[in-house]
PDB file of N, CA, C and O in Angstrom:
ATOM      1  N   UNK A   1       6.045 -13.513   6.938  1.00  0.00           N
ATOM      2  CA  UNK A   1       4.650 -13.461   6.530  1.00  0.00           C
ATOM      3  C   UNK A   1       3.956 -14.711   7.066  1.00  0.00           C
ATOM      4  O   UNK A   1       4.208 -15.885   6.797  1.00  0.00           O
ATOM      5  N   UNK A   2       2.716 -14.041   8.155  1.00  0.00           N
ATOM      6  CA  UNK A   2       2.021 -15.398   8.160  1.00  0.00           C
ATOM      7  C   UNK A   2       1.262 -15.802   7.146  1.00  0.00           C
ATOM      8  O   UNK A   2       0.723 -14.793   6.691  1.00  0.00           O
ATOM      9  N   UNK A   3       0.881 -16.903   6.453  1.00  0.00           N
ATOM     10  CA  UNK A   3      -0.116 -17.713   5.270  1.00  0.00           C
ATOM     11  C   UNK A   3      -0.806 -18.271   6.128  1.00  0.00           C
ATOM     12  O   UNK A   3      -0.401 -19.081   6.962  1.00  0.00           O
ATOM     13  N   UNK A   4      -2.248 -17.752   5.941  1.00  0.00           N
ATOM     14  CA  UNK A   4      -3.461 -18.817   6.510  1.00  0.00           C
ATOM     15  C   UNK A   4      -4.371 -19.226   5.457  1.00  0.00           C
ATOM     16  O   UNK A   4      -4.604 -18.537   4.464  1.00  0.00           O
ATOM     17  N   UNK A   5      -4.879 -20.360   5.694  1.00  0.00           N
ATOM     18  CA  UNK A   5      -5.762 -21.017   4.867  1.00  0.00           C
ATOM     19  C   UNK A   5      -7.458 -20.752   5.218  1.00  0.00           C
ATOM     20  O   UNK A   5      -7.793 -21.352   6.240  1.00  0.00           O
ATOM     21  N   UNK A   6      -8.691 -19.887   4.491  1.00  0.00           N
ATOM     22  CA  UNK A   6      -9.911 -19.202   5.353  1.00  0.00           C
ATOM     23  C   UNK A   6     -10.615 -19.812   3.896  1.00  0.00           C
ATOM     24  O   UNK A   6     -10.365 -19.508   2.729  1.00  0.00           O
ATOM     25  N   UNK A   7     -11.686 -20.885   4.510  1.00  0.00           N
ATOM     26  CA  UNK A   7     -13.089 -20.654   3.701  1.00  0.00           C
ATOM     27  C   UNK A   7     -14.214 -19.474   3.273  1.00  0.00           C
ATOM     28  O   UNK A   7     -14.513 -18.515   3.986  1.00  0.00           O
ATOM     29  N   UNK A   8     -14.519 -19.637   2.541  1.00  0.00           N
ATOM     30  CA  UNK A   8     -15.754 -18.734   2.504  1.00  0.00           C
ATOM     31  C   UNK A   8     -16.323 -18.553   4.019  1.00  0.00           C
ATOM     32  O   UNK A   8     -16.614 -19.661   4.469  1.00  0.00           O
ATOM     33  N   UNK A   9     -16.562 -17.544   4.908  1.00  0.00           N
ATOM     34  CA  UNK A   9     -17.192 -16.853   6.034  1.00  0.00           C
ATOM     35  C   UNK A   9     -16.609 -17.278   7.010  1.00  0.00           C
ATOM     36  O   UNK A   9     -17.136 -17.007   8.089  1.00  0.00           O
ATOM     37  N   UNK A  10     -15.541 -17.955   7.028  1.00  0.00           N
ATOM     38  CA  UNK A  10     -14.339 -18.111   7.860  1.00  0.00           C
ATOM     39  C   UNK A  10     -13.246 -16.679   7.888  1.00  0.00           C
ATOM     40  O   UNK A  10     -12.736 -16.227   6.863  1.00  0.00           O
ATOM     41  N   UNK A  11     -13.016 -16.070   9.358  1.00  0.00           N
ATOM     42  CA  UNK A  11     -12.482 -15.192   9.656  1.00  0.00           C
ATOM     43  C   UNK A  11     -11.043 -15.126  10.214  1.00  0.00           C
ATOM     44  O   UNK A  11     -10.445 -16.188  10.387  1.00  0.00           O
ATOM     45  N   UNK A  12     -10.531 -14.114  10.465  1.00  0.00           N
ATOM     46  CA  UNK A  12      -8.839 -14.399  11.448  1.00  0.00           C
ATOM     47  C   UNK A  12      -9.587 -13.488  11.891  1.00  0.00           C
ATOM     48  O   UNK A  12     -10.696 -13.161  11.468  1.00  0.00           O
ATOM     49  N   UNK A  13      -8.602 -12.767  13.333  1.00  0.00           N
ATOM     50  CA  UNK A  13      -8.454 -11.507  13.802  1.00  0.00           C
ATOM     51  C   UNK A  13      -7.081 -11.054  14.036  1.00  0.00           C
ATOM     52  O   UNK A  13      -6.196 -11.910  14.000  1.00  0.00           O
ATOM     53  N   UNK A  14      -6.748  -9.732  14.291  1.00  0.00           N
ATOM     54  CA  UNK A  14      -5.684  -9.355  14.399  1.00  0.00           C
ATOM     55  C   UNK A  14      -5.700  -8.664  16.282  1.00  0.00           C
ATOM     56  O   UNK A  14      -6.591  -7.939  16.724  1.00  0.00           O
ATOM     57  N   UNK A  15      -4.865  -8.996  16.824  1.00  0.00           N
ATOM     58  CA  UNK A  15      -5.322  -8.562  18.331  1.00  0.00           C
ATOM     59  C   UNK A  15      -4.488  -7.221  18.776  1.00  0.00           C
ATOM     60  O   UNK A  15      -3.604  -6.904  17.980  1.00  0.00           O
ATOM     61  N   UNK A  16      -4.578  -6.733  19.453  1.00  0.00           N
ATOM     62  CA  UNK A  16      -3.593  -5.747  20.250  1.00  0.00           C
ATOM     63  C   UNK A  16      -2.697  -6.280  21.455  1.00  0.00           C
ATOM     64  O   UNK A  16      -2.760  -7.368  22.029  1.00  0.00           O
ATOM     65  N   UNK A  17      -2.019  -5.423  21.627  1.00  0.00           N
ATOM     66  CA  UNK A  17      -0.817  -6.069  22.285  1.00  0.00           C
ATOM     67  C   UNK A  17      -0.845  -6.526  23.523  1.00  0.00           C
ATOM     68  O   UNK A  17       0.104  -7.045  24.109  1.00  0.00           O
ATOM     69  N   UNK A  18      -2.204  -6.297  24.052  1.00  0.00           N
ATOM     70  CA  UNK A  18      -3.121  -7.024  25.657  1.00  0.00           C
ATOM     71  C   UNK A  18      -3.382  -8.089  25.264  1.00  0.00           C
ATOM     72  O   UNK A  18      -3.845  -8.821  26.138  1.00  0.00           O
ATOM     73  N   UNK A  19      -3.248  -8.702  23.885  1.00  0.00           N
ATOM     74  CA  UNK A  19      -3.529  -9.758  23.437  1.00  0.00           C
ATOM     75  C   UNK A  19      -5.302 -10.295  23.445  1.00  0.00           C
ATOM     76  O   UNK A  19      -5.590 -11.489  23.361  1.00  0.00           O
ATOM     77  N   UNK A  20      -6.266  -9.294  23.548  1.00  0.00           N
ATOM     78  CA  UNK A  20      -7.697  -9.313  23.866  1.00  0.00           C
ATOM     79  C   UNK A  20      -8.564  -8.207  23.167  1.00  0.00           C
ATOM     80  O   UNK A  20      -9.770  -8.346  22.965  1.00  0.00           O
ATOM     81  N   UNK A  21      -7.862  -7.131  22.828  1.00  0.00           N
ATOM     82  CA  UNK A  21      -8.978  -6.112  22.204  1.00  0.00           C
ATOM     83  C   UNK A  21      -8.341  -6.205  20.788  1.00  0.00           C
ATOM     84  O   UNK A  21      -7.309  -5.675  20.375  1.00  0.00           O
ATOM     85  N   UNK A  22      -9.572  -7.334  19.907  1.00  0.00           N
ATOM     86  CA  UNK A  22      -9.338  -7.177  18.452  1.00  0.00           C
ATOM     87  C   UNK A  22      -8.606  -5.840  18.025  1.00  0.00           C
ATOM     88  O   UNK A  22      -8.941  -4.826  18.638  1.00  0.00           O
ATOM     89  N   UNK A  23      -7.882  -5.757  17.286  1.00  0.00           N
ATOM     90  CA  UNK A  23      -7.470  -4.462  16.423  1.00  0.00           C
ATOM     91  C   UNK A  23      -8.432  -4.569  14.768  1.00  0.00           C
ATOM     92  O   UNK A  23      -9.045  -3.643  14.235  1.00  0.00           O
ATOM     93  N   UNK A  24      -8.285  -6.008  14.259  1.00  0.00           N
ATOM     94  CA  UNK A  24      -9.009  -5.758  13.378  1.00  0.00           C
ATOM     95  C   UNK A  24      -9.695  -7.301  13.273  1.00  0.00           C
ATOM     96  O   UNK A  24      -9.355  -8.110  14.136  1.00  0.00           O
ATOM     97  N   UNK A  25     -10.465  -7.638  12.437  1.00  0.00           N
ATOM     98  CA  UNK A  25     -11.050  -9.061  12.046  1.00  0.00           C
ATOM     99  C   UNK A  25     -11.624  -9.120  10.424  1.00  0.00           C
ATOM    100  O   UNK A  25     -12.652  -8.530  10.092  1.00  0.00           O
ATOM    101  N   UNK A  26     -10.988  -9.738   9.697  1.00  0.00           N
ATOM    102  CA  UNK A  26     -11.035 -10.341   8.530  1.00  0.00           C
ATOM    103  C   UNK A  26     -11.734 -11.434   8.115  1.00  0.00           C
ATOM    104  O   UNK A  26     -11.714 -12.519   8.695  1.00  0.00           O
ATOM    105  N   UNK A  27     -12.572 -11.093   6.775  1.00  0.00           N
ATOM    106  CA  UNK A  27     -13.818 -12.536   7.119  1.00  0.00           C
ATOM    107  C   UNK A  27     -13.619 -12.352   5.434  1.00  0.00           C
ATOM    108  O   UNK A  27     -13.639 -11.350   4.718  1.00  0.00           O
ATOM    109  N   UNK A  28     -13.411 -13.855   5.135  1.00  0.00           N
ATOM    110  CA  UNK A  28     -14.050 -13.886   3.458  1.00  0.00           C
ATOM    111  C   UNK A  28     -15.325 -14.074   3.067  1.00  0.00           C
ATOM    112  O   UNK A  28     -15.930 -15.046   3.521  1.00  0.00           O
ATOM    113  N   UNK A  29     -15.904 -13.268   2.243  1.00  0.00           N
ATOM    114  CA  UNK A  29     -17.237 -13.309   2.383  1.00  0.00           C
ATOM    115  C   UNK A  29     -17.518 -13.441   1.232  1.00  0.00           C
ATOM    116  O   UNK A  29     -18.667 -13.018   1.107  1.00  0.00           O
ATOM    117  N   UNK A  30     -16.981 -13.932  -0.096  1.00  0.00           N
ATOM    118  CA  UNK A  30     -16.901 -14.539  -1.224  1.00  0.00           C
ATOM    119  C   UNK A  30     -15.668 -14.846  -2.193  1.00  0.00           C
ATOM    120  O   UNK A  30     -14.781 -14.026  -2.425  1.00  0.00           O
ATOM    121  N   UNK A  31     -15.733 -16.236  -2.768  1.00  0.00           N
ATOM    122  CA  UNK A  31     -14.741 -16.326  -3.214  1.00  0.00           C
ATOM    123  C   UNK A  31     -15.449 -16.671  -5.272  1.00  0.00           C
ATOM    124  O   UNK A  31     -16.284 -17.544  -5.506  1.00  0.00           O
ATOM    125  N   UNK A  32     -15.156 -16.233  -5.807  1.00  0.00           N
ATOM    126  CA  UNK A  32     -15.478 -16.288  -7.385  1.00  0.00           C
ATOM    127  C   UNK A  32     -14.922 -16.040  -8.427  1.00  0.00           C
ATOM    128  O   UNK A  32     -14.342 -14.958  -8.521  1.00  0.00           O
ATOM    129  N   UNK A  33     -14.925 -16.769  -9.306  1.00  0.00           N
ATOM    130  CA  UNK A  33     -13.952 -16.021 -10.784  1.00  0.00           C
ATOM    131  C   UNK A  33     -12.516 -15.799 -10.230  1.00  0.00           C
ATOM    132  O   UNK A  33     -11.928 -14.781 -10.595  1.00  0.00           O
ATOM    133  N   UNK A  34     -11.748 -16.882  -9.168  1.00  0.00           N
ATOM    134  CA  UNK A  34     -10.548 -16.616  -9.220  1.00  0.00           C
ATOM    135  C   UNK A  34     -10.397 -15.188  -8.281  1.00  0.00           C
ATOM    136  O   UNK A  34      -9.275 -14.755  -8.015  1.00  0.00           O
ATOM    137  N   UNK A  35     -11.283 -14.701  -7.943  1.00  0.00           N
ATOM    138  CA  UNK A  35     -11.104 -13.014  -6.747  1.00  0.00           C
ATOM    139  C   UNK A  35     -12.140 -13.683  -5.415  1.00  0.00           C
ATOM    140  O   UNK A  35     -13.071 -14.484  -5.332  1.00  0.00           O
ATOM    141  N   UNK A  36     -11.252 -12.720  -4.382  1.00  0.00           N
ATOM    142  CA  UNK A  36     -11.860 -12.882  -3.435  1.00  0.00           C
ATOM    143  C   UNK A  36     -12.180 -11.592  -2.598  1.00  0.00           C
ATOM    144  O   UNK A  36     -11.398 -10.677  -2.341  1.00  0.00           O
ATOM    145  N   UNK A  37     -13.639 -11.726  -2.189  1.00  0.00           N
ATOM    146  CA  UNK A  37     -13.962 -10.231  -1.627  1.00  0.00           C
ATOM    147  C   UNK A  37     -13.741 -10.506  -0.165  1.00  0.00           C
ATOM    148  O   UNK A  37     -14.495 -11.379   0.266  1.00  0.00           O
ATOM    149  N   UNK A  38     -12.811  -9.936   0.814  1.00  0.00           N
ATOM    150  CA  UNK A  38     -12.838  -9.349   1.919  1.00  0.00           C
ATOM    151  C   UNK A  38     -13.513  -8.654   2.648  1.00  0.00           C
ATOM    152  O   UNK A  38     -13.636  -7.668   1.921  1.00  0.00           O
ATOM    153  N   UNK A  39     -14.157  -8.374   3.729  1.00  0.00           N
ATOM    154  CA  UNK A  39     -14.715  -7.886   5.097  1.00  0.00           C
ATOM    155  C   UNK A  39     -13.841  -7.571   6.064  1.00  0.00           C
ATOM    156  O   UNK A  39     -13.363  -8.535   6.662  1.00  0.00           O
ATOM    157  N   UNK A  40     -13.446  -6.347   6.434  1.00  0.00           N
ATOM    158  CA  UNK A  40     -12.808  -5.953   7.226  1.00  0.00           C
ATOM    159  C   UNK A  40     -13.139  -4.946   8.131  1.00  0.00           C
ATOM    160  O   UNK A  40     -13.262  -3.795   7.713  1.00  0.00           O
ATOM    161  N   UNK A  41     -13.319  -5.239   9.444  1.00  0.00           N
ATOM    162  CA  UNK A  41     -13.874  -4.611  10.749  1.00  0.00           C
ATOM    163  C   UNK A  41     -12.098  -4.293  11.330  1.00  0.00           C
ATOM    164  O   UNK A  41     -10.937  -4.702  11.338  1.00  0.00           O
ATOM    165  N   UNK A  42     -13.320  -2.936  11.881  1.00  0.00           N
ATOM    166  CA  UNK A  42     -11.796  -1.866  12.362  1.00  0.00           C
ATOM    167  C   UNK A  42     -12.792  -1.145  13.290  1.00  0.00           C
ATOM    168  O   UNK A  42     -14.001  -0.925  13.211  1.00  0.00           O
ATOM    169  N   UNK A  43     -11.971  -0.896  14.076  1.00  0.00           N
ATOM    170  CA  UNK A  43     -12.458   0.501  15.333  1.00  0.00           C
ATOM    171  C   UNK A  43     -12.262   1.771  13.978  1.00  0.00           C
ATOM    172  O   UNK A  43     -11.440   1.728  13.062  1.00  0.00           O
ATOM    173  N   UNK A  44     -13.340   2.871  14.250  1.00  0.00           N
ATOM    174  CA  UNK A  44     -12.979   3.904  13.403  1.00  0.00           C
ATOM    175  C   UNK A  44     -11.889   4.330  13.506  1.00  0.00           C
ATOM    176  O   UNK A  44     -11.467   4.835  12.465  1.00  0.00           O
ATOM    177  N   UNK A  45     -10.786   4.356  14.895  1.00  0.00           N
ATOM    178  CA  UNK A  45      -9.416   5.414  14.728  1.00  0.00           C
ATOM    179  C   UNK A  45      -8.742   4.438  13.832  1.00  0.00           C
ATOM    180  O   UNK A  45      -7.875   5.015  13.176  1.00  0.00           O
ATOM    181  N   UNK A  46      -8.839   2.976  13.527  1.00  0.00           N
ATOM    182  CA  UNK A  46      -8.005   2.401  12.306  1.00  0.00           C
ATOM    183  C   UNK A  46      -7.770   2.624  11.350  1.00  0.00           C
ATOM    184  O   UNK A  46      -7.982   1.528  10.832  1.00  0.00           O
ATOM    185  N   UNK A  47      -7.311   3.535  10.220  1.00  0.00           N
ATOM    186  CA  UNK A  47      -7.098   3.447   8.713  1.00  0.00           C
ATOM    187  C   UNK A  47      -6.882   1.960   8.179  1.00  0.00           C
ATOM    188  O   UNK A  47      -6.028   1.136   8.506  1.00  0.00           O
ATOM    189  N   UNK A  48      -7.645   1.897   7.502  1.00  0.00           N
ATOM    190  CA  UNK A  48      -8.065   1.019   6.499  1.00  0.00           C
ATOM    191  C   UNK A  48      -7.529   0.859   5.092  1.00  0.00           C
ATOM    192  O   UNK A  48      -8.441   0.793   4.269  1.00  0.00           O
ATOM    193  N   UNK A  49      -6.313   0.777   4.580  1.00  0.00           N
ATOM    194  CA  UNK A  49      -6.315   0.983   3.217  1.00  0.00           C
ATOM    195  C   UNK A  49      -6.072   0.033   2.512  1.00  0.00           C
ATOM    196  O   UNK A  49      -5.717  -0.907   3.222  1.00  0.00           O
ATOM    197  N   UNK A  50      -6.082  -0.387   0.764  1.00  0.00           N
ATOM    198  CA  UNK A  50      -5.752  -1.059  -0.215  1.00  0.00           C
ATOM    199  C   UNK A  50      -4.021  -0.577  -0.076  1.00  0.00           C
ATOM    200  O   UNK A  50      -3.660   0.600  -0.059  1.00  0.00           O
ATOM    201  N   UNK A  51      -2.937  -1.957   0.029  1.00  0.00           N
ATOM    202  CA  UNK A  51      -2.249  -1.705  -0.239  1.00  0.00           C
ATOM    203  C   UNK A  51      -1.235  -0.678  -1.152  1.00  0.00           C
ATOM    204  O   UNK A  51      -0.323  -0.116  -0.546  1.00  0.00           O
ATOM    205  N   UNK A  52      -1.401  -0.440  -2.609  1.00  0.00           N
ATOM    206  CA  UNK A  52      -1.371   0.792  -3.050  1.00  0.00           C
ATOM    207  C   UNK A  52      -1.544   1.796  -2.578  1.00  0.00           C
ATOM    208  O   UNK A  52      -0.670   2.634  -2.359  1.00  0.00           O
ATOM    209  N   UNK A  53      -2.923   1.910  -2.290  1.00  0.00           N
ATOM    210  CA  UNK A  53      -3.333   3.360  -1.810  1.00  0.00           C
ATOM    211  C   UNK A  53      -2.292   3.599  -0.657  1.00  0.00           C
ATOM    212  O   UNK A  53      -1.423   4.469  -0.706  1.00  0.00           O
ATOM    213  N   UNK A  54      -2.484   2.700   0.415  1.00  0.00           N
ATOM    214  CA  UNK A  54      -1.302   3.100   1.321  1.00  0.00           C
ATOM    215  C   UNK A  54       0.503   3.484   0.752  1.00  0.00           C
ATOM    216  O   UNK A  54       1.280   4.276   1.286  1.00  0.00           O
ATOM    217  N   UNK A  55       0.700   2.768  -0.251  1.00  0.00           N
ATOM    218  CA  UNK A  55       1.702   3.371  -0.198  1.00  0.00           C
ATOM    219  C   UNK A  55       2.105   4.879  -0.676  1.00  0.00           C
ATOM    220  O   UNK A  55       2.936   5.676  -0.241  1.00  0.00           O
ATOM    221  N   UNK A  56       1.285   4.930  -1.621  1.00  0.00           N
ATOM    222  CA  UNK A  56       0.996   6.293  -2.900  1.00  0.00           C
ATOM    223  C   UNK A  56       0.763   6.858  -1.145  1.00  0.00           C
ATOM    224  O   UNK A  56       1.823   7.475  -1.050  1.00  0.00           O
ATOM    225  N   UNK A  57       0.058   7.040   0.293  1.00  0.00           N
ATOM    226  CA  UNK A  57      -0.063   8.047   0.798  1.00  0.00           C
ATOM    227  C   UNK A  57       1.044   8.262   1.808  1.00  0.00           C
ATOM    228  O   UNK A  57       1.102   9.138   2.671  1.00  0.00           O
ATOM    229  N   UNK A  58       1.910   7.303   1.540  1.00  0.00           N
ATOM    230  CA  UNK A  58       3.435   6.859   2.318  1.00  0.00           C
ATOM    231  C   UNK A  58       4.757   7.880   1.852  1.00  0.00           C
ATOM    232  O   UNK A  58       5.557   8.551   2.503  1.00  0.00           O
ATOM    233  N   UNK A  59       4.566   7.649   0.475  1.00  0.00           N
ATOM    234  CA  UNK A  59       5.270   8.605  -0.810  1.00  0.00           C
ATOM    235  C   UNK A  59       4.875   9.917  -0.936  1.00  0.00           C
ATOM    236  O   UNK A  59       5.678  10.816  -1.188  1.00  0.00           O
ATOM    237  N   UNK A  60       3.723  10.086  -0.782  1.00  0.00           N
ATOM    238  CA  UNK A  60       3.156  11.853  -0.423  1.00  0.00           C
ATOM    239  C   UNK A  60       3.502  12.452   0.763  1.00  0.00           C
ATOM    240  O   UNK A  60       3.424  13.677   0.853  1.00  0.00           O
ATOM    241  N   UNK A  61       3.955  11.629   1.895  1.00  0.00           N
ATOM    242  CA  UNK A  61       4.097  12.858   3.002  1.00  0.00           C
ATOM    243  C   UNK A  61       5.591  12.100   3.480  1.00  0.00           C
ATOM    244  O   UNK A  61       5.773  11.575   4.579  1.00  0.00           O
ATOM    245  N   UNK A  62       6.534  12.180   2.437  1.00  0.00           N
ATOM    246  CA  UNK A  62       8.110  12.052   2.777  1.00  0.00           C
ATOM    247  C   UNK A  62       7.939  13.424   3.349  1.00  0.00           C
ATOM    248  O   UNK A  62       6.878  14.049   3.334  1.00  0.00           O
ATOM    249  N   UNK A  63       8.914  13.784   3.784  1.00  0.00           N
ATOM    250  CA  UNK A  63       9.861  14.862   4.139  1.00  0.00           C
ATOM    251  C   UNK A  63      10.416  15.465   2.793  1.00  0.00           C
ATOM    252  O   UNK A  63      11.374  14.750   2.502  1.00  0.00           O
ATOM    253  N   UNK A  64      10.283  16.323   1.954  1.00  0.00           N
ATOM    254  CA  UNK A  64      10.889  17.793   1.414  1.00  0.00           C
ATOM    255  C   UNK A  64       9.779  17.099   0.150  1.00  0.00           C
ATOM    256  O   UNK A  64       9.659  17.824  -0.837  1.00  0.00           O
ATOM    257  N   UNK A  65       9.299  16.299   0.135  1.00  0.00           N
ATOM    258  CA  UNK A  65       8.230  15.772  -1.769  1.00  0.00           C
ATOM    259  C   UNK A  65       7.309  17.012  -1.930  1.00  0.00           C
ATOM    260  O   UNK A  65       6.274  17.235  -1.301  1.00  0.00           O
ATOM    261  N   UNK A  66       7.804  17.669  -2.759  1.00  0.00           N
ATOM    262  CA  UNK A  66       7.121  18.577  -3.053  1.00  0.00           C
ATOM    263  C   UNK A  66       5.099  18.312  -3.486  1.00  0.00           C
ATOM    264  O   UNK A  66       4.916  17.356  -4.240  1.00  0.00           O
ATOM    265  N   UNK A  67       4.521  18.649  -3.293  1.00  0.00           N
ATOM    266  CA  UNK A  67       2.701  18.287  -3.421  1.00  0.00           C
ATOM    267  C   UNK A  67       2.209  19.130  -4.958  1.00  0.00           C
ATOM    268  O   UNK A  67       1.040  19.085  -5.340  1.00  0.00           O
TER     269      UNK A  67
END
């Protein structure tokens, strides 16, 4: 796991493997009450999800899990 350290409207990006076409870019765009809200830019073919959600849709399309 990388750990980075991001101020308020301070961003990372995540790159593709040309090492040049962002895949995604992450910006904190408030930090308060102990939570912090995220900004996250994606090309539309990216799925986007809240951890959970991704997994709950990881666990739905095993092989034989009944729906």
């Amino acid at each position: 796991m990388l750990v980075l350290s991001r101020k308020q409207e301070e961003a990372i990006v995540v790159v593709g493997d040309d090492g040049f076409e962002p895949l995604l870019k992450v910006t904190v765009l408030e930090i308060k009450h102990g939570k912090v809200r995220l900004g996250i830019e994606a090309p539309a073919d990216v799925p986007v999800h809240r951890w959970e959600i991704w997994e709950r849709i990881q666990s739905e399309s095993l092989p034989g899990k009944a729906s």
